[in-house]
mmCIF file as gemmi writes it, N, C-alpha and C atoms, coordinates in Angstrom:
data_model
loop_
_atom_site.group_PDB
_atom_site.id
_atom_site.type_symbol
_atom_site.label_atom_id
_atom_site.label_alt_id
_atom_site.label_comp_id
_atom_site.label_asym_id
_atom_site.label_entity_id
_atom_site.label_seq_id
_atom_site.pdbx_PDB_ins_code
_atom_site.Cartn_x
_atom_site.Cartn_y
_atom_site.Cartn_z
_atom_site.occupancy
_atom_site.B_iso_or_equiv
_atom_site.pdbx_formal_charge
_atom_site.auth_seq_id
_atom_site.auth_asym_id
_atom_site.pdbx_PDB_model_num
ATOM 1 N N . UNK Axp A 1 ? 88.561 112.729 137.037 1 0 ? 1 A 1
ATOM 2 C CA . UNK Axp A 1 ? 89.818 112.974 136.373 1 0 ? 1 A 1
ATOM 3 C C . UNK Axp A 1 ? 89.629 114.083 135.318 1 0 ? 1 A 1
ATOM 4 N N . UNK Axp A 2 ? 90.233 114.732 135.262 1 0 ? 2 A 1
ATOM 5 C CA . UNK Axp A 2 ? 90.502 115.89 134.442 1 0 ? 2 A 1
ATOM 6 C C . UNK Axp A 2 ? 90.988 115.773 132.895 1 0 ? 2 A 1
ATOM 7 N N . UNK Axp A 3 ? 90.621 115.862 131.986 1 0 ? 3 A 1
ATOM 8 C CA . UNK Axp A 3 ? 91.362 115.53 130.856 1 0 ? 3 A 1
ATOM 9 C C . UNK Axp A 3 ? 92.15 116.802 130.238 1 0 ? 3 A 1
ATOM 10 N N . UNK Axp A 4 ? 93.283 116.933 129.999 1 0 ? 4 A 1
ATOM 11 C CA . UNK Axp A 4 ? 93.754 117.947 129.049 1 0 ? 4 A 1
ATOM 12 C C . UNK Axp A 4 ? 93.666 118.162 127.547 1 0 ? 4 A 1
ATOM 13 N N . UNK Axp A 5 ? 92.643 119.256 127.184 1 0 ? 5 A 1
ATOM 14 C CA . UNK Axp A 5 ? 92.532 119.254 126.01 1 0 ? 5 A 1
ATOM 15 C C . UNK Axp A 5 ? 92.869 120.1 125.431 1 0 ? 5 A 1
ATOM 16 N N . UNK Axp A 6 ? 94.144 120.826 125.749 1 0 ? 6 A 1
ATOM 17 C CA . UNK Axp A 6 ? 94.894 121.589 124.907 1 0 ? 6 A 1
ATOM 18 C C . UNK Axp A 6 ? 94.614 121.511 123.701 1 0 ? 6 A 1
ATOM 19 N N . UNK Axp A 7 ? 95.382 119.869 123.022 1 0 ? 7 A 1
ATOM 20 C CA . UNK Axp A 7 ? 95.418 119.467 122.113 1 0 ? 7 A 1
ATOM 21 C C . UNK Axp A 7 ? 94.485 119.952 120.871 1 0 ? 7 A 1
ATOM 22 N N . UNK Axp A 8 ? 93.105 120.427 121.07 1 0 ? 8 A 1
ATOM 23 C CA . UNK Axp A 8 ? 92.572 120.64 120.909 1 0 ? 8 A 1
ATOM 24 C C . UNK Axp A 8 ? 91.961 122.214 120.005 1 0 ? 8 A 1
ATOM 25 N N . UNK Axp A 9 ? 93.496 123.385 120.481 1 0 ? 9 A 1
ATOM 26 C CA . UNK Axp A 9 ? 93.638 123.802 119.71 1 0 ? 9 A 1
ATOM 27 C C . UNK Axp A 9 ? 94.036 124.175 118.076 1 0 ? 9 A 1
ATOM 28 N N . UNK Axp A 10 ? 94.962 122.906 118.432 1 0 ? 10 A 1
ATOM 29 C CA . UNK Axp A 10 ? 95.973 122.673 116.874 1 0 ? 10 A 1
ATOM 30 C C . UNK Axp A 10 ? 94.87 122.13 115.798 1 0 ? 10 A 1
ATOM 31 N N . UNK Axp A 11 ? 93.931 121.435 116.168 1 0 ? 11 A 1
ATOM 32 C CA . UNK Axp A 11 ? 93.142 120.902 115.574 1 0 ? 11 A 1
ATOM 33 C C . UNK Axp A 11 ? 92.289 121.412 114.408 1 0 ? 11 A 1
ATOM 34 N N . UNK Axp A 12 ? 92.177 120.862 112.9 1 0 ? 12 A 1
ATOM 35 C CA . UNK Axp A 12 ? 91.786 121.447 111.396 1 0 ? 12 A 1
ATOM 36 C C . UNK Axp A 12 ? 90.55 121.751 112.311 1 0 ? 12 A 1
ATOM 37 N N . UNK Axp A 13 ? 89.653 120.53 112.766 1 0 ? 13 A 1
ATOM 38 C CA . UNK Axp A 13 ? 88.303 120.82 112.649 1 0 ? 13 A 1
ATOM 39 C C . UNK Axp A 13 ? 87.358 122.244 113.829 1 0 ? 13 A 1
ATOM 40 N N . UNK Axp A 14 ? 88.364 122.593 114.283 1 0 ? 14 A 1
ATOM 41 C CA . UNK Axp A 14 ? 88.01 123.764 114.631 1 0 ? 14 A 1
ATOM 42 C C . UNK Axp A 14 ? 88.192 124.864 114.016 1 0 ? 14 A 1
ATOM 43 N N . UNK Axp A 15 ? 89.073 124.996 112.707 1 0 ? 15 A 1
ATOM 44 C CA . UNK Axp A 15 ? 89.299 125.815 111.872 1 0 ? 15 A 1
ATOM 45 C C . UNK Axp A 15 ? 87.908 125.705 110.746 1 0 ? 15 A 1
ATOM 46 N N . UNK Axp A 16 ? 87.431 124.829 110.689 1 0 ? 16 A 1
ATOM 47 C CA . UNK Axp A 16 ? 86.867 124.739 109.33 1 0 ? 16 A 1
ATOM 48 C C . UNK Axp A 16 ? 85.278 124.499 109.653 1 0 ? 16 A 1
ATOM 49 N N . UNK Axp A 17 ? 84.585 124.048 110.768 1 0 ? 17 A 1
ATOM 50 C CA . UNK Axp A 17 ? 83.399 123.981 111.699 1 0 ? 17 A 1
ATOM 51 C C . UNK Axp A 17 ? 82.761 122.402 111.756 1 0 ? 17 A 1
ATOM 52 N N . UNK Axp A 18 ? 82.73 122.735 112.897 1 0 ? 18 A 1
ATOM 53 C CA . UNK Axp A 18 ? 81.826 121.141 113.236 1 0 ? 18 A 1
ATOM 54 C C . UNK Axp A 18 ? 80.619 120.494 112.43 1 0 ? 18 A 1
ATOM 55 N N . UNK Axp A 19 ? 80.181 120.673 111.244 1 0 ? 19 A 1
ATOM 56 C CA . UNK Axp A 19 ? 79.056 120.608 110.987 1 0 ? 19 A 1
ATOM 57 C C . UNK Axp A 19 ? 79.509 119.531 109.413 1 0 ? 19 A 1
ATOM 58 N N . UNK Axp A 20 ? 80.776 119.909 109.054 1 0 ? 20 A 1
ATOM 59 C CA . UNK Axp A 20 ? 81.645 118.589 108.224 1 0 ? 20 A 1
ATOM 60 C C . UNK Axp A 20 ? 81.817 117.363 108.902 1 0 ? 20 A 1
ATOM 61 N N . UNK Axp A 21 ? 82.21 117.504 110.454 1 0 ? 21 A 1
ATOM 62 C CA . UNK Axp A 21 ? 82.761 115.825 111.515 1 0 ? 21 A 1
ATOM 63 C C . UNK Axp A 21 ? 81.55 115.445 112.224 1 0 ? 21 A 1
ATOM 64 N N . UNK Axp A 22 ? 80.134 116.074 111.776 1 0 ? 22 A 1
ATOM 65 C CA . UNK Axp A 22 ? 78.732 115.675 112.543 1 0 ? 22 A 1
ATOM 66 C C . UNK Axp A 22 ? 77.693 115.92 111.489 1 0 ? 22 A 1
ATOM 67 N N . UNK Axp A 23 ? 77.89 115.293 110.484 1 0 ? 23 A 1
ATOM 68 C CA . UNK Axp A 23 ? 76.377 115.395 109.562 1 0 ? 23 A 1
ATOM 69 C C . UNK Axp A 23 ? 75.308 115.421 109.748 1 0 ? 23 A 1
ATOM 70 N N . UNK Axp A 24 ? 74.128 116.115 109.586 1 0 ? 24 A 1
ATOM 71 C CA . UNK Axp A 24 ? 72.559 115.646 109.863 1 0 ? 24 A 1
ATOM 72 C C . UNK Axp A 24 ? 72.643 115.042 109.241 1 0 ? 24 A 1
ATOM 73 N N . UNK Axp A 25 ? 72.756 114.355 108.19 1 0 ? 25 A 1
ATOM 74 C CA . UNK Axp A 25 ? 71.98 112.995 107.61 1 0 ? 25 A 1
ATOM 75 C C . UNK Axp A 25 ? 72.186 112.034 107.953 1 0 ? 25 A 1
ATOM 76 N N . UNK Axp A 26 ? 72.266 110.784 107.34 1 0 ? 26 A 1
ATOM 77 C CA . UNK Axp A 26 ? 72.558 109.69 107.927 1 0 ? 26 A 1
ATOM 78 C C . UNK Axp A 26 ? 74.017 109.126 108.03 1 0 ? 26 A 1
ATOM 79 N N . UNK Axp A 27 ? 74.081 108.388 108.787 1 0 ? 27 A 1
ATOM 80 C CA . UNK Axp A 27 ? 76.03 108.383 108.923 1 0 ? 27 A 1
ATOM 81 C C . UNK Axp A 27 ? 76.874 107.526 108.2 1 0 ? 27 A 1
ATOM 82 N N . UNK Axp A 28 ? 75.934 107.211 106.657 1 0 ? 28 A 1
ATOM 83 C CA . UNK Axp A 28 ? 76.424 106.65 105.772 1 0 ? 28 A 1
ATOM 84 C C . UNK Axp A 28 ? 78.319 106.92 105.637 1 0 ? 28 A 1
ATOM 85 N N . UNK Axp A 29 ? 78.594 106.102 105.095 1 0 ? 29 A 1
ATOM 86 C CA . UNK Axp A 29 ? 80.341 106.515 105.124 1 0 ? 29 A 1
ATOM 87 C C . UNK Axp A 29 ? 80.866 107.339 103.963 1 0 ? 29 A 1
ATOM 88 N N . UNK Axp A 30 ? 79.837 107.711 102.848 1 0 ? 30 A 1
ATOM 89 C CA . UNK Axp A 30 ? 80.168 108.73 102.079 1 0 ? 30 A 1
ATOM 90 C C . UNK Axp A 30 ? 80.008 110.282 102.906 1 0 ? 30 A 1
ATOM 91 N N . UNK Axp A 31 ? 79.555 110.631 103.748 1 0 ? 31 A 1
ATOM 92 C CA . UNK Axp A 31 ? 79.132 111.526 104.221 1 0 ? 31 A 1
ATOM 93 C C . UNK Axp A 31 ? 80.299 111.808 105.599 1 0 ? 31 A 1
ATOM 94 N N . UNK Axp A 32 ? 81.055 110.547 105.341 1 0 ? 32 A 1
ATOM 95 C CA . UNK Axp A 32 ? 82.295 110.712 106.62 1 0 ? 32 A 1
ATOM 96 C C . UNK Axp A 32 ? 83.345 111.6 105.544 1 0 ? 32 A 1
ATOM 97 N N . UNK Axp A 33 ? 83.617 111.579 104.961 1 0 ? 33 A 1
ATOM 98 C CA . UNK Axp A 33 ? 84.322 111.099 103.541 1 0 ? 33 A 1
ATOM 99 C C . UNK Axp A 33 ? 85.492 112.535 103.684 1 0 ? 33 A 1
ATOM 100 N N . UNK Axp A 34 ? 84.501 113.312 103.544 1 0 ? 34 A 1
ATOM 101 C CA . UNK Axp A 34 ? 85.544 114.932 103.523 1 0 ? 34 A 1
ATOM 102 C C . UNK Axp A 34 ? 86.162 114.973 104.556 1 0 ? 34 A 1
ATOM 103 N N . UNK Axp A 35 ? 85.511 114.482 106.213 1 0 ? 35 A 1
ATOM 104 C CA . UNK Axp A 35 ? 85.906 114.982 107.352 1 0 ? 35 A 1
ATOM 105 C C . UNK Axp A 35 ? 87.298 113.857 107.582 1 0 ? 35 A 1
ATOM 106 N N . UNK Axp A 36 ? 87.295 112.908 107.262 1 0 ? 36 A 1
ATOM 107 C CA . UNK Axp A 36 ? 88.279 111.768 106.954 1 0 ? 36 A 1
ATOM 108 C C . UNK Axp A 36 ? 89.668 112.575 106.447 1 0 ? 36 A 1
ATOM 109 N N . UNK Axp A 37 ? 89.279 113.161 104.987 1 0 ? 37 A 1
ATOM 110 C CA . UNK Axp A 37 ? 90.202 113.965 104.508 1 0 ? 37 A 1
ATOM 111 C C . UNK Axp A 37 ? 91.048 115.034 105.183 1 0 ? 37 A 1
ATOM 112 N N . UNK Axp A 38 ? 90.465 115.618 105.732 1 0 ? 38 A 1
ATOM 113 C CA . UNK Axp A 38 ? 90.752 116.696 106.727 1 0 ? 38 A 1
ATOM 114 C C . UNK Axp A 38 ? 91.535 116.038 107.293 1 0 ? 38 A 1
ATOM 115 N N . UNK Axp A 39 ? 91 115.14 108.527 1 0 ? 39 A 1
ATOM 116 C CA . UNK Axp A 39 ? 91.776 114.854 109.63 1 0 ? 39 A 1
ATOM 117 C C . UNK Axp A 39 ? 92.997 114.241 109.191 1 0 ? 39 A 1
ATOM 118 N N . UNK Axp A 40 ? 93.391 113.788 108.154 1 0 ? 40 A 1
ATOM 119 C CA . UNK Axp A 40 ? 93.983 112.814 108 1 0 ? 40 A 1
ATOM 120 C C . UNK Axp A 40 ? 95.698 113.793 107.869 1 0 ? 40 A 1
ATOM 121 N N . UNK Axp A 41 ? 95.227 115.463 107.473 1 0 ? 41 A 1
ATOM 122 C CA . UNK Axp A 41 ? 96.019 116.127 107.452 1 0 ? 41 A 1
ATOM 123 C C . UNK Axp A 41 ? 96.696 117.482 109.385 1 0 ? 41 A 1
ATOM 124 N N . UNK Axp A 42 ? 95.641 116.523 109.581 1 0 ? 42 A 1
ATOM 125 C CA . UNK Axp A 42 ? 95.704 117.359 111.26 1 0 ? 42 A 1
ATOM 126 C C . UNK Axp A 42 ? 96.829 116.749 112.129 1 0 ? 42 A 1
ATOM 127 N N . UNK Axp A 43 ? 97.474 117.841 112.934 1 0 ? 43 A 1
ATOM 128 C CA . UNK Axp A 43 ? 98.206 117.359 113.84 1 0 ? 43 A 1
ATOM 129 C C . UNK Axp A 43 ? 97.914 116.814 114.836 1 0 ? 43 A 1
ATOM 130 N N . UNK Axp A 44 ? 97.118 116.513 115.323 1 0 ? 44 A 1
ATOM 131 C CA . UNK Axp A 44 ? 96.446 115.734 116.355 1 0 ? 44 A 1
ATOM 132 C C . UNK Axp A 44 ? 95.751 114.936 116.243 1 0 ? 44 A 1
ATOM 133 N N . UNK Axp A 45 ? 95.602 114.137 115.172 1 0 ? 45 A 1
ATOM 134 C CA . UNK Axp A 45 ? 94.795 113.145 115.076 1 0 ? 45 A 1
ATOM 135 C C . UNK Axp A 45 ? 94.971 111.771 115.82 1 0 ? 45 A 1
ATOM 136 N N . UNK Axp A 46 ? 95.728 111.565 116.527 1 0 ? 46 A 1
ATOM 137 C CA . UNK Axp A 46 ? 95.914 110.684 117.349 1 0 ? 46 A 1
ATOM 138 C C . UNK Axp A 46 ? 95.358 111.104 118.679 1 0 ? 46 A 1
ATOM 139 N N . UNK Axp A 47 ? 95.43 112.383 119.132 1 0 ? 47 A 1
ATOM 140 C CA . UNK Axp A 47 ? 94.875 112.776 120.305 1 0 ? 47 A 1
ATOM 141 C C . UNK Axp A 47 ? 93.251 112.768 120.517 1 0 ? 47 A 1
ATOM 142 N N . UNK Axp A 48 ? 92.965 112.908 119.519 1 0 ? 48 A 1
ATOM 143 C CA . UNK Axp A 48 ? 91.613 113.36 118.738 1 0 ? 48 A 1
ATOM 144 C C . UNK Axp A 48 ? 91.232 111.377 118.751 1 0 ? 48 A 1
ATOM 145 N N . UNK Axp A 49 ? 91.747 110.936 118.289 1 0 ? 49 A 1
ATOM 146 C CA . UNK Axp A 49 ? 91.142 109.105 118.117 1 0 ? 49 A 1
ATOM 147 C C . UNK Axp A 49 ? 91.182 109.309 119.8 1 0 ? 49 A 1
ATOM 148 N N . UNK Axp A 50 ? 91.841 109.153 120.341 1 0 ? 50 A 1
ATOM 149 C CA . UNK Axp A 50 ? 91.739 109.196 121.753 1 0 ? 50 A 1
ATOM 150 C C . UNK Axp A 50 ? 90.801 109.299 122.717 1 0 ? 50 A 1
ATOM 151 N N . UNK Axp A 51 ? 90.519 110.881 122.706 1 0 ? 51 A 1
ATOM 152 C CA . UNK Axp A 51 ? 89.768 111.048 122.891 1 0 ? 51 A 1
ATOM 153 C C . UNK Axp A 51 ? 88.453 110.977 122.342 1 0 ? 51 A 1
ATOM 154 N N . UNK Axp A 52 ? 87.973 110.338 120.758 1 0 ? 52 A 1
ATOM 155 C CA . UNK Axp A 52 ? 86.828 110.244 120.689 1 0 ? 52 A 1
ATOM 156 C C . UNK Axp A 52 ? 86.061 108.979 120.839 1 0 ? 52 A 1
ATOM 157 N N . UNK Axp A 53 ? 87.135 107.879 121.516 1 0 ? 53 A 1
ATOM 158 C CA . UNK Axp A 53 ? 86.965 106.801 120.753 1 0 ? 53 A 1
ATOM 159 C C . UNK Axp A 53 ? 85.761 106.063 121.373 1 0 ? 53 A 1
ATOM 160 N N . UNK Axp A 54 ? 85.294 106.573 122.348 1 0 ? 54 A 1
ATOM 161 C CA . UNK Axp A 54 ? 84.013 106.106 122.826 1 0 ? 54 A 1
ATOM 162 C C . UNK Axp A 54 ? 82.626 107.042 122.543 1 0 ? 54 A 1
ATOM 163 N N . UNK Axp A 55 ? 82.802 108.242 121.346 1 0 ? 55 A 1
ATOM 164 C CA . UNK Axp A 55 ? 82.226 108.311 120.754 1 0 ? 55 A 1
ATOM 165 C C . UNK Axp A 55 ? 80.983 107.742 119.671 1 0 ? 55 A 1
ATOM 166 N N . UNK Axp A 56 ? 79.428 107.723 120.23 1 0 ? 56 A 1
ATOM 167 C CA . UNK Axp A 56 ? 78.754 107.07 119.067 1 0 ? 56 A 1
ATOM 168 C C . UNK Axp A 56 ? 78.117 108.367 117.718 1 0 ? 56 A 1
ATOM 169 N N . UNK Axp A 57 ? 79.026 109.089 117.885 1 0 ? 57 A 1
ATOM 170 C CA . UNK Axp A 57 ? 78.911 109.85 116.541 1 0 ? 57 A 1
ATOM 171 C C . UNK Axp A 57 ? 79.938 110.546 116.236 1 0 ? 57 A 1
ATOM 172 N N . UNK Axp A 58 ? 80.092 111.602 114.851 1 0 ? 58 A 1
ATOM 173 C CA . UNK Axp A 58 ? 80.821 111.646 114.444 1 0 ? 58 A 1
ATOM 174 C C . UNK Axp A 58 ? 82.106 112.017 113.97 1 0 ? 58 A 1
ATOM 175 N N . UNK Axp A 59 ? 82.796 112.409 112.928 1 0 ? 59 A 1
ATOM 176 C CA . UNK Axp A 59 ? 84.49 111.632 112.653 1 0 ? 59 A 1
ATOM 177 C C . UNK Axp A 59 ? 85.338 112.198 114.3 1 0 ? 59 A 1
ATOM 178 N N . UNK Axp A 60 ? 86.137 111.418 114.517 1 0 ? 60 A 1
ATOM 179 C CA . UNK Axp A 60 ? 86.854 111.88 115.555 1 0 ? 60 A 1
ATOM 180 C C . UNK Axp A 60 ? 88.346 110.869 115.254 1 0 ? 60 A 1
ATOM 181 N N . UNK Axp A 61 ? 89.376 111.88 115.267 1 0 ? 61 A 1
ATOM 182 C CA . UNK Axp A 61 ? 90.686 111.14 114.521 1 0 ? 61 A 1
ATOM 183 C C . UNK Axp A 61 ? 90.7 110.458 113.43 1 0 ? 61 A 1
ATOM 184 N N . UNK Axp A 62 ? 90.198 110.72 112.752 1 0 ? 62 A 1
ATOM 185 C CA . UNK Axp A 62 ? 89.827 109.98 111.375 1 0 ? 62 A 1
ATOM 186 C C . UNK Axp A 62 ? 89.081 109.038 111.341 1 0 ? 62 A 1
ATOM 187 N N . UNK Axp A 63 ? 88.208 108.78 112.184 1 0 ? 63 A 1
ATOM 188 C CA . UNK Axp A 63 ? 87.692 107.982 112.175 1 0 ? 63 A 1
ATOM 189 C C . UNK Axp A 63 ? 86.029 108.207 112.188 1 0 ? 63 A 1
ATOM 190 N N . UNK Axp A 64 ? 85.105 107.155 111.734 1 0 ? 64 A 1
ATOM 191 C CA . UNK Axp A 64 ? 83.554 107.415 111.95 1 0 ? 64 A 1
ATOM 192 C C . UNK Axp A 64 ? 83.057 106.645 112.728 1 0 ? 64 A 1
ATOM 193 N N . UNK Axp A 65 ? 82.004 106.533 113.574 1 0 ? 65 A 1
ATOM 194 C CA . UNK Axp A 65 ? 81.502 105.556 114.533 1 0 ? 65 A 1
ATOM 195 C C . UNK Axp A 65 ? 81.691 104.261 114.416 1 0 ? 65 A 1
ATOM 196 N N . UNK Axp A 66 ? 81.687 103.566 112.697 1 0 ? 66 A 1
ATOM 197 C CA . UNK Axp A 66 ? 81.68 102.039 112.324 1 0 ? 66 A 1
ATOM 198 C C . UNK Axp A 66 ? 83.089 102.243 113.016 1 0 ? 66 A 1
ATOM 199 N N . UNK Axp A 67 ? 84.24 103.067 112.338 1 0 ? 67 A 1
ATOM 200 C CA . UNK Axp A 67 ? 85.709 102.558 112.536 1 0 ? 67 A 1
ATOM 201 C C . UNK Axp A 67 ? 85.635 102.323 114.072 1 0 ? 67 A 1
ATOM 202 N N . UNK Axp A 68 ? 85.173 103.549 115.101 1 0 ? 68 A 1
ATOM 203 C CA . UNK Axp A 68 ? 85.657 103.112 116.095 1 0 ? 68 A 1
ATOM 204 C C . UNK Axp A 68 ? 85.198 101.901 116.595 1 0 ? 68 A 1
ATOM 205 N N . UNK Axp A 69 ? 84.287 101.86 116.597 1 0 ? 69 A 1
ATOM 206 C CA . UNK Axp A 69 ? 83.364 100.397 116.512 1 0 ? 69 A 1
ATOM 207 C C . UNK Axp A 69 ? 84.226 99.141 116.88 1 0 ? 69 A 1
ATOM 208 N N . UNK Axp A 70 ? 84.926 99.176 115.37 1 0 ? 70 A 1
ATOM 209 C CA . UNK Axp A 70 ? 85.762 97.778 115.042 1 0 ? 70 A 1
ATOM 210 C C . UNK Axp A 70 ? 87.203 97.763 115.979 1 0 ? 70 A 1
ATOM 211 N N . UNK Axp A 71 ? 87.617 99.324 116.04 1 0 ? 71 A 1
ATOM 212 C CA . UNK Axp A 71 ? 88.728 99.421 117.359 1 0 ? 71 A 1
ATOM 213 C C . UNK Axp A 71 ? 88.374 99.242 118.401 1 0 ? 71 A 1
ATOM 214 N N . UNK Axp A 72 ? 87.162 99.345 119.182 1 0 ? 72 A 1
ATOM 215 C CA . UNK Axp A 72 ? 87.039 99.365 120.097 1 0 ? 72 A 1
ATOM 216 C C . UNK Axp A 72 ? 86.359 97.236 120.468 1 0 ? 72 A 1
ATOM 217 N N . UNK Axp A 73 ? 86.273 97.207 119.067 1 0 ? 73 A 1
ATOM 218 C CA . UNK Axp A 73 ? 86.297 95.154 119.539 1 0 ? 73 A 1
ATOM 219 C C . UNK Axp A 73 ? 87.177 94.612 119.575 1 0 ? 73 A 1
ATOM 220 N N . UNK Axp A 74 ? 88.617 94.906 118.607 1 0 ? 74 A 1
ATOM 221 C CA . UNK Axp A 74 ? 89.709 94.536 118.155 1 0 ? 74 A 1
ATOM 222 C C . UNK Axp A 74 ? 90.543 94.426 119.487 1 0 ? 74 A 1
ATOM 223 N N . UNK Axp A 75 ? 90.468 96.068 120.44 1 0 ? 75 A 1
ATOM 224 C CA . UNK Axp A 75 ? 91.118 96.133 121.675 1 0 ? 75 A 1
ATOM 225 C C . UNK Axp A 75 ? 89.97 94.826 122.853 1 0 ? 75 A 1
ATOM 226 N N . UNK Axp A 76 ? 89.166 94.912 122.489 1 0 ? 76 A 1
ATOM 227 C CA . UNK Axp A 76 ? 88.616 93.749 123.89 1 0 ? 76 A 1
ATOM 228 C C . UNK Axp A 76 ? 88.891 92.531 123.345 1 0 ? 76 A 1
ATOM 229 N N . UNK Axp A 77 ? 89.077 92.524 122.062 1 0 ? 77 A 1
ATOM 230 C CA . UNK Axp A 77 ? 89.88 90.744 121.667 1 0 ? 77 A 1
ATOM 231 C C . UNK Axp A 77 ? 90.879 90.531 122.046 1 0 ? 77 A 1
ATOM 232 N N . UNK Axp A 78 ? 92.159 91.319 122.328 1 0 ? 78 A 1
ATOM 233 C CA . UNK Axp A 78 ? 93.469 91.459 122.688 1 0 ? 78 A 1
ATOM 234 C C . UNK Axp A 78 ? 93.487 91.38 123.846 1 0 ? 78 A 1
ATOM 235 N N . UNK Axp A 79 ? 92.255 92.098 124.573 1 0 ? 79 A 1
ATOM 236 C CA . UNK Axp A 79 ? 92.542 91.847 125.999 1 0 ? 79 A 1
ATOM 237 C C . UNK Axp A 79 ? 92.074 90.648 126.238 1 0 ? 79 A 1
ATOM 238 N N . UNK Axp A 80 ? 91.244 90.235 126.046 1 0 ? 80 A 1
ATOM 239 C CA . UNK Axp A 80 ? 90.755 88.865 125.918 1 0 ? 80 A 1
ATOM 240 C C . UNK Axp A 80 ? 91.614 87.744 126.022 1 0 ? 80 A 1
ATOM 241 N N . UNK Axp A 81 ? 92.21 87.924 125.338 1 0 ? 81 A 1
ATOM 242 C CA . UNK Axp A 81 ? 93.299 86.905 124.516 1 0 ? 81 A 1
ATOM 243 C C . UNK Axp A 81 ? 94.556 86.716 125.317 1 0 ? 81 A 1
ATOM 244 N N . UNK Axp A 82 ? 94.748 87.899 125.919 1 0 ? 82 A 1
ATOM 245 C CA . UNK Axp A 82 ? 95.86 87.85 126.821 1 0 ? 82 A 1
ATOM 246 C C . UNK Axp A 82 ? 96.224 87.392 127.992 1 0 ? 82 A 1
């Protein structure tokens, strides 16, 4: 399947460089902190959670690996549950 990632243009973090939403250090959550900020002002940040959300590193839609983490248990509890 093909994904369309247009979306992808509109996006801050290609304006400003990958090296804020992928830290070398450790992926403490102060170090998410700026890239959080950013996204939080991007037009695509929903497209961007989307697509990162099986991501094990870092920010993608505002989010850092812990967040998706907890979305990605929250959705198998629901399905679960249902």
């Amino acid at each position: 399947m093909i994904r369309d990632l247009s979306w992808q243009d509109e996006a801050l973090c290609q304006q400003i460089g990958l090296e804020v939403f992928f830290p070398r250090t450790d992926n403490s959550p102060e170090h998410f902190k700026q890239a959080k900020e950013i996204c939080q002002r991007c037009p695509v940040i929903a497209e961007c959670l989307d697509f990162g959300l099986d991501e094990p590193f870092g920010v993608f839609g505002g989010t850092s690996p812990y967040d998706r983490r907890r979305i990605r248990l929250r959705q198998a509890q629901r399905r679960l549950s249902a």
